[in-house]
C-alpha positions as CSV (number, residue, x, y, z in Angstrom):
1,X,-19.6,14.4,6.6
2,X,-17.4,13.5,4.0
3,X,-15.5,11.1,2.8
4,X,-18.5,8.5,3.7
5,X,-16.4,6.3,6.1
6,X,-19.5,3.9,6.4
7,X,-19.0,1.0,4.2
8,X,-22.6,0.2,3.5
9,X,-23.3,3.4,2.4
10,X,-20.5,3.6,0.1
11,X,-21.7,0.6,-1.3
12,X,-25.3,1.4,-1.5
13,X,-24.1,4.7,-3.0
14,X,-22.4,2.4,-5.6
15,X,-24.8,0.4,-6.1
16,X,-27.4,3.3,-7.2
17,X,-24.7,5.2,-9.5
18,X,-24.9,1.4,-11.2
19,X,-28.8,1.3,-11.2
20,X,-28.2,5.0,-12.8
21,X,-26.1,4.2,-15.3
22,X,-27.6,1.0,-16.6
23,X,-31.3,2.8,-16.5
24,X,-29.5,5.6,-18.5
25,X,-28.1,3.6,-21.0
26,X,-31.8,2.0,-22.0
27,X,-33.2,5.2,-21.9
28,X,-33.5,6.5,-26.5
29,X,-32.4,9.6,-25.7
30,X,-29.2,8.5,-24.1
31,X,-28.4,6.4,-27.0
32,X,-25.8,8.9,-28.6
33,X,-24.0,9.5,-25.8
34,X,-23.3,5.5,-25.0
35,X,-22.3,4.9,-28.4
36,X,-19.2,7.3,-27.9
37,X,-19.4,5.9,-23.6
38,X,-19.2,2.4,-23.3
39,X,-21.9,2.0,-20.1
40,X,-18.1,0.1,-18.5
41,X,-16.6,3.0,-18.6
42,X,-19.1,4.9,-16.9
43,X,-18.9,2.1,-14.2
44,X,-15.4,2.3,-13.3
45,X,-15.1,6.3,-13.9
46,X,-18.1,7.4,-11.9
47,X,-16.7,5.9,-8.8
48,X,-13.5,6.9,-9.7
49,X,-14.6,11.0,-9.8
50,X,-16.6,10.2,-6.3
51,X,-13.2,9.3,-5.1
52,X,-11.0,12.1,-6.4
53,X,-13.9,14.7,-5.2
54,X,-13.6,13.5,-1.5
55,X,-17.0,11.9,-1.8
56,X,-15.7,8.8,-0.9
57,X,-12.2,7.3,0.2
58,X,-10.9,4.2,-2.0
59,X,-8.1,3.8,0.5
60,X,-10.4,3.3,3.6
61,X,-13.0,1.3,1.9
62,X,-12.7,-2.4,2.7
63,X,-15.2,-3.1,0.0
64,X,-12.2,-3.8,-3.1
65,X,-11.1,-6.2,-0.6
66,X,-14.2,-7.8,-0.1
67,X,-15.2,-7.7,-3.7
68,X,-11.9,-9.3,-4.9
69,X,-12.0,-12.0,-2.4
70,X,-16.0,-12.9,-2.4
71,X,-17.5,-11.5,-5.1
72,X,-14.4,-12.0,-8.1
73,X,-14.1,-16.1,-7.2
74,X,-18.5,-16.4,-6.9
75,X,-17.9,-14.3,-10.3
76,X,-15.3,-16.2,-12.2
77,X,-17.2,-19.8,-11.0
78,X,-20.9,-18.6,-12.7
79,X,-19.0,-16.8,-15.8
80,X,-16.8,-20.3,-16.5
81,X,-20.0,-22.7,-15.9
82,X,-21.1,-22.5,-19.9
83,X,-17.3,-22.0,-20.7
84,X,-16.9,-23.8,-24.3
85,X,-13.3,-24.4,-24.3
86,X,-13.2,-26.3,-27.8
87,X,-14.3,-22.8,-28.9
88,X,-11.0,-21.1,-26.9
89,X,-8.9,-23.8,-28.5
90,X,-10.4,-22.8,-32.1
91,X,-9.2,-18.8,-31.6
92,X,-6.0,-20.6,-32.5
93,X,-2.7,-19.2,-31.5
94,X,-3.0,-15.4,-31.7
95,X,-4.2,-15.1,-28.4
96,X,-1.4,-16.5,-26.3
97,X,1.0,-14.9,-29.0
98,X,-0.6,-11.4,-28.3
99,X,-0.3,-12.5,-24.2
100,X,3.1,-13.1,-24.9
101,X,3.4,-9.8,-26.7
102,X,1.8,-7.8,-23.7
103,X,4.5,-9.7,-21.4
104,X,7.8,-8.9,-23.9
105,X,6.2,-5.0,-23.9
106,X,6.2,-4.9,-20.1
107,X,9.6,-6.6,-19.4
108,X,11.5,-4.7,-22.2
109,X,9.7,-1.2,-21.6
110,X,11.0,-0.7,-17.5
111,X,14.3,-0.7,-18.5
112,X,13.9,1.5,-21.9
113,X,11.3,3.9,-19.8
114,X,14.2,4.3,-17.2
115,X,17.2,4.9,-19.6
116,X,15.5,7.2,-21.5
117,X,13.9,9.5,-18.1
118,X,17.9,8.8,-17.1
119,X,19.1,10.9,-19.5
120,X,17.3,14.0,-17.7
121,X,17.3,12.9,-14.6
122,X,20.5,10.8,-13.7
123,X,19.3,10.7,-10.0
124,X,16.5,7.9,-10.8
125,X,19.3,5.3,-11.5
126,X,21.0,4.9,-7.6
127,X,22.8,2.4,-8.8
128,X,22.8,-0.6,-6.1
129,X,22.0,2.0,-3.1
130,X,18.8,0.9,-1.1
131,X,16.4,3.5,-3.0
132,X,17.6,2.8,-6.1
133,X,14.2,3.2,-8.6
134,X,15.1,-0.2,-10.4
135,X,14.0,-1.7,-6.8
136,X,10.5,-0.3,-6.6
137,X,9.9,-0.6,-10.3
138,X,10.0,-3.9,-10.2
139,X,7.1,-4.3,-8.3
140,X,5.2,-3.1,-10.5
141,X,6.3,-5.1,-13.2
142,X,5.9,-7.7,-11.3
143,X,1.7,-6.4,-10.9
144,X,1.7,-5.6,-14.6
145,X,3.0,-9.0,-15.8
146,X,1.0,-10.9,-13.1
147,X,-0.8,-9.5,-10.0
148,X,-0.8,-8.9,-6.3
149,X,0.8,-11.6,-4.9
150,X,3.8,-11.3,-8.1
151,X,3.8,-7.7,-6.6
152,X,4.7,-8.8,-3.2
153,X,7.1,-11.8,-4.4
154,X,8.9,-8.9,-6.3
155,X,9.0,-6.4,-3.1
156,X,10.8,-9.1,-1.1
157,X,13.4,-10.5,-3.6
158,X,14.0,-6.9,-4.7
159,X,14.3,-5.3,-1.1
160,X,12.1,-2.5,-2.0
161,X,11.8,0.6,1.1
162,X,8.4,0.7,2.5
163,X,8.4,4.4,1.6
164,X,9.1,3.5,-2.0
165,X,6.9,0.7,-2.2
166,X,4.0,3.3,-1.4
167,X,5.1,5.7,-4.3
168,X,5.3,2.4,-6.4
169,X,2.2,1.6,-5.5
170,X,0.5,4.9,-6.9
171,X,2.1,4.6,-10.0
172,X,1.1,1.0,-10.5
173,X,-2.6,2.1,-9.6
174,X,-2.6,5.4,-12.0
175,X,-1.3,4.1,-15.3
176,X,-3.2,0.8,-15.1
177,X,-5.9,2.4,-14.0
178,X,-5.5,5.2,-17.0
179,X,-5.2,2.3,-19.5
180,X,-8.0,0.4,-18.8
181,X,-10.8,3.2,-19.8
182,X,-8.9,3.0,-23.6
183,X,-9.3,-0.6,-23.5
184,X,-13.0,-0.7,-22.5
185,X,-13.8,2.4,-25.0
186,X,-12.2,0.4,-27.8
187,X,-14.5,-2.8,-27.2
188,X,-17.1,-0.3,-27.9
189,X,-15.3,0.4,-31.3
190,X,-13.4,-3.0,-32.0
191,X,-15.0,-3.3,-35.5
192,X,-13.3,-0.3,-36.7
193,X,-10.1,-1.2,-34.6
194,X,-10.4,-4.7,-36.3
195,X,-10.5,-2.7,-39.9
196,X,-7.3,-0.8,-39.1
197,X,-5.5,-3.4,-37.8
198,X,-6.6,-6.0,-41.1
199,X,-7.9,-8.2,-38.6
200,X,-10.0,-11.6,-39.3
201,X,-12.0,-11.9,-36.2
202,X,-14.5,-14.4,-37.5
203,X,-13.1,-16.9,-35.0
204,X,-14.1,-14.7,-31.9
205,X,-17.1,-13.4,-33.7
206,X,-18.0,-17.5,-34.4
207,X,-17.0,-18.2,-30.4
208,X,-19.3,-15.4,-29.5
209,X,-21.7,-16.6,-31.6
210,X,-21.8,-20.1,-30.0
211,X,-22.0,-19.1,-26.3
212,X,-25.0,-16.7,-26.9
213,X,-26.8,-19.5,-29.4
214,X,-26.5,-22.0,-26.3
215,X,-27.8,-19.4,-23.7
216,X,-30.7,-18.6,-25.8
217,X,-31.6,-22.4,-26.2
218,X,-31.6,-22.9,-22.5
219,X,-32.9,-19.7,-21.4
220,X,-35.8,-20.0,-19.1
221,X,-37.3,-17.5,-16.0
222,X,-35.1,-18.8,-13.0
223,X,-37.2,-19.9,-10.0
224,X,-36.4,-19.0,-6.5
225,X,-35.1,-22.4,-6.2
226,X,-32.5,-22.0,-9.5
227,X,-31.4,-18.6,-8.3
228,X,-30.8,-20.5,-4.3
229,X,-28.7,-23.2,-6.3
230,X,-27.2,-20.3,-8.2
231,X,-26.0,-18.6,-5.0
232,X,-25.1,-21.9,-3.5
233,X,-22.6,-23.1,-6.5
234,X,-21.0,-19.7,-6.6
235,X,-20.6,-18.9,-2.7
236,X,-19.9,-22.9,-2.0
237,X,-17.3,-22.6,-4.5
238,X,-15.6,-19.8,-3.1
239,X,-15.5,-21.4,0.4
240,X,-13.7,-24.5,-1.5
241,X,-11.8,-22.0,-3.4
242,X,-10.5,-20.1,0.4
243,X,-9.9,-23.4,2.1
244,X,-7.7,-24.7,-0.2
245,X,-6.3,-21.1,-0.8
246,X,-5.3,-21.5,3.3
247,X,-3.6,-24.9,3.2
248,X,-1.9,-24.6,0.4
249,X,-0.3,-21.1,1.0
250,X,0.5,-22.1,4.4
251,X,2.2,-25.4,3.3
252,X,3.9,-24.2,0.7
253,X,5.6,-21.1,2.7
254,X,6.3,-23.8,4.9
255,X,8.0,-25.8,2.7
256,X,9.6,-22.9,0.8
257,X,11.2,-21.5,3.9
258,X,12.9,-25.2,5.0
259,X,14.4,-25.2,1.4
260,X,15.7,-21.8,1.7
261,X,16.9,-22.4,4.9
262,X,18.9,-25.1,3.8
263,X,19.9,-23.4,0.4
264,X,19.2,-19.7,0.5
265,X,19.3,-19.8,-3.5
266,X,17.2,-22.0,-4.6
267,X,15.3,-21.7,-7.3
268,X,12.1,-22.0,-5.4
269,X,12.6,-18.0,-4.1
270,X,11.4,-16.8,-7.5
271,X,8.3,-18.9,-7.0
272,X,7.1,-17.2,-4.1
273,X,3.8,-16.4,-5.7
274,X,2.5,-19.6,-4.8
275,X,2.6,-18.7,-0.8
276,X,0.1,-16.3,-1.4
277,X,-3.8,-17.1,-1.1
278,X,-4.9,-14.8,-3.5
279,X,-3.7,-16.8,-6.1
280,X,-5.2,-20.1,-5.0
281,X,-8.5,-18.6,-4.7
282,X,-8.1,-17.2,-8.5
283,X,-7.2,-20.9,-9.7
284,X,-9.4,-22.8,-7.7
285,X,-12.6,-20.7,-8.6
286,X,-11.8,-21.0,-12.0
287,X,-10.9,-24.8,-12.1
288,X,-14.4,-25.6,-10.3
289,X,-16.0,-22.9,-12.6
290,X,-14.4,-25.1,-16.1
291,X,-14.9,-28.8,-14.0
292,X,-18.9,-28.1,-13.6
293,X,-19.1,-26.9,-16.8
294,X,-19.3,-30.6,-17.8
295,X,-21.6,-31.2,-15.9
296,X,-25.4,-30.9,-15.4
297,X,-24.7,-27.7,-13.2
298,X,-23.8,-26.3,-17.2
299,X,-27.6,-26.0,-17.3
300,X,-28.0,-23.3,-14.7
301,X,-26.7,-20.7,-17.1
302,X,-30.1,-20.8,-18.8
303,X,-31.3,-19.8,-14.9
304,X,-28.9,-16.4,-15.4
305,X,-25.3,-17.9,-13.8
306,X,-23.9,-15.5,-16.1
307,X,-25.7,-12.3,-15.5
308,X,-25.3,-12.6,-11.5
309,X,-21.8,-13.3,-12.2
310,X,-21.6,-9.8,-14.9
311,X,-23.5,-8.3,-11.7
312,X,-20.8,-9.1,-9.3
313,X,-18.5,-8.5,-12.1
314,X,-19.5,-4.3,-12.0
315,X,-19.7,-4.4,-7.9
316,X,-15.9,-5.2,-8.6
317,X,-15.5,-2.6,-11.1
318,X,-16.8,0.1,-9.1
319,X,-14.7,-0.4,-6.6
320,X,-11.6,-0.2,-8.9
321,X,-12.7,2.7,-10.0
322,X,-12.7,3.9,-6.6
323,X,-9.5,3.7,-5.4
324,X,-8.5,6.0,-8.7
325,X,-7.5,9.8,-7.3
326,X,-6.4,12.1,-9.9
327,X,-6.5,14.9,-7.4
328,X,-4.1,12.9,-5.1
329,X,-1.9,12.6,-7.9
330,X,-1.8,16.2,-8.7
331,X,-1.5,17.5,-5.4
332,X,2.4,15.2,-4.9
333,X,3.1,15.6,-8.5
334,X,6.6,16.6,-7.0
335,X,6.9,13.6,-5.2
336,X,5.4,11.0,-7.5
337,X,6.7,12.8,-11.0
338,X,10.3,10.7,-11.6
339,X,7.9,7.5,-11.0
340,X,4.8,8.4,-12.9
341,X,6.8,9.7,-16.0
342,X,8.7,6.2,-16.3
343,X,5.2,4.5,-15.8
344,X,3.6,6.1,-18.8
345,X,6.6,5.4,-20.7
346,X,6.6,2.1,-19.6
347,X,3.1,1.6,-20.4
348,X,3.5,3.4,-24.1
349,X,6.0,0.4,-25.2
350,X,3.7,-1.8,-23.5
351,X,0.9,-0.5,-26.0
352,X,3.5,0.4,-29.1
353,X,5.1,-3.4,-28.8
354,X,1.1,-4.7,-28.6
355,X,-0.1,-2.7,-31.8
356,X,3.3,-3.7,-33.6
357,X,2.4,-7.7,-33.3
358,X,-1.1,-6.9,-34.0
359,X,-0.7,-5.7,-37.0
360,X,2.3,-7.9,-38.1
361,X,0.1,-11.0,-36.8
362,X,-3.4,-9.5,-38.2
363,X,-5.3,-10.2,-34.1
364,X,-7.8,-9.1,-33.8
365,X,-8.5,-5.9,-31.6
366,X,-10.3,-8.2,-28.7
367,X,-6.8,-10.2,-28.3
368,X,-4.9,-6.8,-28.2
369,X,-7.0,-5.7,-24.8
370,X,-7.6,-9.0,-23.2
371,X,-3.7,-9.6,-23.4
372,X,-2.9,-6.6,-22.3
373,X,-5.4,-6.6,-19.3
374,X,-4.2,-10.3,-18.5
375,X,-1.3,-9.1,-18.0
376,X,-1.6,-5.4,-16.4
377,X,-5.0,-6.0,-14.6
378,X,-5.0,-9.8,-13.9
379,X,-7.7,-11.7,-12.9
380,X,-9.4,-8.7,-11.1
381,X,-10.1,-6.6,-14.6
382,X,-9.3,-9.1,-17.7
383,X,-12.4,-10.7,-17.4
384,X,-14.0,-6.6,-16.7
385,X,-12.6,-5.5,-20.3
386,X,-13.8,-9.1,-22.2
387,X,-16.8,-9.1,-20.9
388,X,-17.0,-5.6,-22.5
389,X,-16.6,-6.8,-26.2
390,X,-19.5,-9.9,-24.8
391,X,-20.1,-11.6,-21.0
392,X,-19.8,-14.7,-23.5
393,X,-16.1,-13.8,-24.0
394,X,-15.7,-13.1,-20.4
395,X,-14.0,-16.5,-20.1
396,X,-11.1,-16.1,-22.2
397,X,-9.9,-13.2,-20.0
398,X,-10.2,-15.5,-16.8
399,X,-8.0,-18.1,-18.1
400,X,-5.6,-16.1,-20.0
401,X,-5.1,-14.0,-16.5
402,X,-4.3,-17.2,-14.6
403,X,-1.5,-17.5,-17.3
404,X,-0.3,-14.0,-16.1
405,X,0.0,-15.8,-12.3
406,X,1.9,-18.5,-13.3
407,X,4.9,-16.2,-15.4
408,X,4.2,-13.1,-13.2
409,X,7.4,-13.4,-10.8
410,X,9.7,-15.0,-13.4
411,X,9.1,-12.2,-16.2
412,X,9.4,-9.4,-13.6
413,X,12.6,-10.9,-12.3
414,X,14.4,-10.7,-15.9
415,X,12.6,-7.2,-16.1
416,X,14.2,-6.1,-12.6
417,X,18.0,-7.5,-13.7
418,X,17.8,-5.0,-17.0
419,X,16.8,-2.2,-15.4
420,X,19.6,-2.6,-12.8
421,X,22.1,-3.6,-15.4
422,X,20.9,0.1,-16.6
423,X,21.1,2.0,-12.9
């Protein structure tokens, strides 16, 4: 009987450990408890503990692929529609410096994570040998810097094994995975974070502010016919967003292969990023999410464009959470251990380099875990962890993920040379 294999029941079984959740956290005498538990939290780790007990299979499922691909572009579209990007402009400088930050923390910590687990364990280095670690590791700094398709980019120019690639794959998915739940349990707590770190976050506070004020003025009970535009601009977008995802990651590997036929090191290898769709579909959702924004389509947000797109938002975080198995992990400690070890050193000087700038910088603790997540989740999760401080703030995270895209491949490419330098 188990793991359900049925996809609709795995989602319908998703979908009610939502409905529990949420109808938990409005309940008074649950109130304590989702003080300490952000109700986000609950959303990804739930799922996550039906996984590990065999309930479910995150592996199998199709439904984080058909989230990501329909339900994150119809998400980022209805979440960017009351975008105020004057406001994002007037956060000032602190969040791209604490992007930045999140970047340096991931290129500089692989190569310190592997010298240091080198010094116990010489056999991770392999010099230039085809399983040498430095190979696999860097796609998953090329993941944590900018996402899937970085990942992939990084796989080919590094000539990572298959067999490592799948090892890789588990450590990219535990330790990003394991980081998140600190992020989204901090939002819950970012006034006090904000306090330690001497933060003035009146600017985000003032940003908030604004979105909400404008939501409330044009907040009205949607009719059929709001919510049936509602559905059209978000599924109509994504179709745009997929056909020009098609074209232009055919035409460009087209055109990327004639160059590198002709010139086999050309620059344009480290831009290989651009072949894949994913990324299209991330950009375009978001460009037609900002461009309606100034438009009368910027009224339907009064109709609930935001709260369908939160909706679609938590479908997506569910099934993160799903393909999270902490039994899996223990049961090939023995094979995974070298790998994880270096990951959760990696990700401390990720963290340690973040807090460091922080505090030298005074950001606020909402800068701290959106550039982080921009950089380690992507456009899959930073928008997940913003919208867990406010679904106002849910478009900073978008945009500042895109970012993560563009210097994905380039960042994990100077990441990849140190840490072979080091084997």
């Amino acid at each position: 009987m188990f793991p359900l294999e049925n996809d609709a029941v795995v989602l319908g079984l998703l979908a009610v450990s939502l409905a529990g959740i949420f109808y938990a956290a409005k309940q008074p005498s649950m109130k304590k408890f989702f003080t300490f538990v952000p109700t986000l939290l609950l959303c990804y780790f739930v799922p996550a503990a039906l996984n590990s007990l065999g309930i479910v299979d995150g592996e199998a499922s199709s439904l984080y692929f058909v989230s990501s691909r329909y339900l994150l572009p119809a998400s980022l579209v209805l979440l960017c529609l009351s975008i105020d990007l004057k406001g994002i402009y007037n956060l000032g400088p602190k969040a791209i410096i604490m992007f930045f930050a999140a970047t340096f923390g991931i290129i500089i910590g692989g190569p310190l994570a592997l010298y240091i687990v080198g010094q116990f364990n010489p056999e991770v280095f392999g010099g230039d040998g085809p399983e040498a670690m430095w190979r696999g590791l860097s796609t998953v700094a090329g993941s944590w810097i900018g996402g899937g398709a970085n990942q992939a980019a990084l796989k080919e120019i590094s000539d990572t094994l298959d067999k490592q690639f799948s090892i890789m794959l588990i450590v990219d998915v535990f330790v990003a995975n394991l980081w998140m739940p600190f992020l989204l349990y901090g939002a819950g707590h970012s006034k006090k974070i904000d306090s330690w770190l001497k933060a003035d976050s009146s600017a985000v506070d003032t940003l908030k502010k604004k979105v909400e004020d404008y939501q409330d003025s044009i907040a009205r009970i949607p009719s059929f016919t709001d919510l049936m535009i509602l559905v059209g601009i978000a599924f109509g977008s994504v179709a745009i967003a997929h056909l020009i995802a098609d074209f232009a990651s055919i035409s460009i590997h087209d055109s990327f292969q004639a160059i590198l036929a002709d010139n086999p090191n050309s620059p344009v290898k480290y831009l290989s990023s651009l072949e894949k769709g994913f990324f299209w579909i991330v950009v375009v959702a978001t460009a037609l999410g900002v461009g309606m924004s100034f438009t009368k389509a910027k009224q339907y947000e009064g109709a609930g464009a935001s709260k369908l797109g939160s909706i679609f938002l938590y479908i997506l975080v569910a099934t993160i959470g799903m393909k999270m198995n902490v039994s899996e992990l223990i049961a090939n400690w023995g094979t995974y251990s070298s790998a994880i070890i270096i990951g959760l050193l990696w990700m401390l000087v990720h963290i340690i380099v973040l807090l460091v700038v922080a505090i030298l910088i005074k950001a606020p603790f909402f800068f701290v875990a959106v550039g982080s997540q921009a950089n380690v989740g992507g456009a899959a999760s930073a928008p997940i962890v913003a919208s867990a401080f406010s679904p106002a703030l849910a478009p900073v995270g978008i945009l500042l993920a895109v970012l993560g895209y563009a210097v994905g491949t380039i960042g994990a490419i100077i990441c990849m040379e140190w840490m072979h330098v080091i084997s």
